[in-house]
C-alpha positions, 0 to 999 in steps of 0.5 A, a space after each residue: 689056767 695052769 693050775 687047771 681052772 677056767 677062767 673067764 672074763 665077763 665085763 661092761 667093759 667095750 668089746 675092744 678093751 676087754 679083749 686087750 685085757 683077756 689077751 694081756 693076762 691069757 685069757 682065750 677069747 671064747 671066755 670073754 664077756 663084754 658089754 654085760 649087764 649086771 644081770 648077763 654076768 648073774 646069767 654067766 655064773 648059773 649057766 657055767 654053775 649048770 654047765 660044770 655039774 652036768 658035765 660032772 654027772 656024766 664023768 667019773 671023777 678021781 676026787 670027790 671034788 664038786 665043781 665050783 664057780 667063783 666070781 672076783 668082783 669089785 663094783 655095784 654091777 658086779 654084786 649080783 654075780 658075787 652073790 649067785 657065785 659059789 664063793 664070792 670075791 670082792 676086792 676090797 677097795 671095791 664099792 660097799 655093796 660088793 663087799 657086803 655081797 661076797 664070801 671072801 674080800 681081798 684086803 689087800 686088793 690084789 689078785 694074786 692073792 685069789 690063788 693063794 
């Protein structure tokens, strides 16, 4: 968030444990998901994907930057959104098919290395 990104949360996870979560790593609770399908977390990534660009139409941006949405997955109920997602990231002790269904895996399974 203070490199300037949005960043959401979105899990099958209960409501209670995802915003024990959010609040541990900053994340505000207006960007917090829980208890979502498979499908609900593809949902989120289109709508935020049309969301960003019709916000993008009406303003005149400095750079030729297009935004972008990325999911950071690990699991089977997270590939359908790895896949619909401008840049899927799989953490790479997650399941096979998150793996097989990202852009970018993360060998060493850290999310730091999502902003390096």
């Amino acid at each position: 968030q203070a490199m300037g990104i949005e960043v959401w949360m979105c899990t099958g996870d209960h409501v209670l444990t995802a915003n024990a979560v959010a609040a541990e790593v900053g994340i505000t609770r207006e960007h917090i998901c829980s208890e979502t399908t498979p499908q609900g977390k593809a949902d989120l990534v289109t709508r935020l994907q049309q969301t960003r660009r019709r916000n993008v139409k009406r303003e005149v941006l400095s750079t030729n930057m297009t935004p972008r949405v990325a999911v950071v997955g690990d699991g089977i109920n997270d590939a359908v959104a790895l896949a619909r997602a401008d840049v899927g990231i799989a953490v790479g002790a997650g399941t096979e098919i998150a793996v097989e269904a990202a852009d970018v895996v993360l060998v060493r399974s850290s999310l730091h290395d999502v902003v390096i």
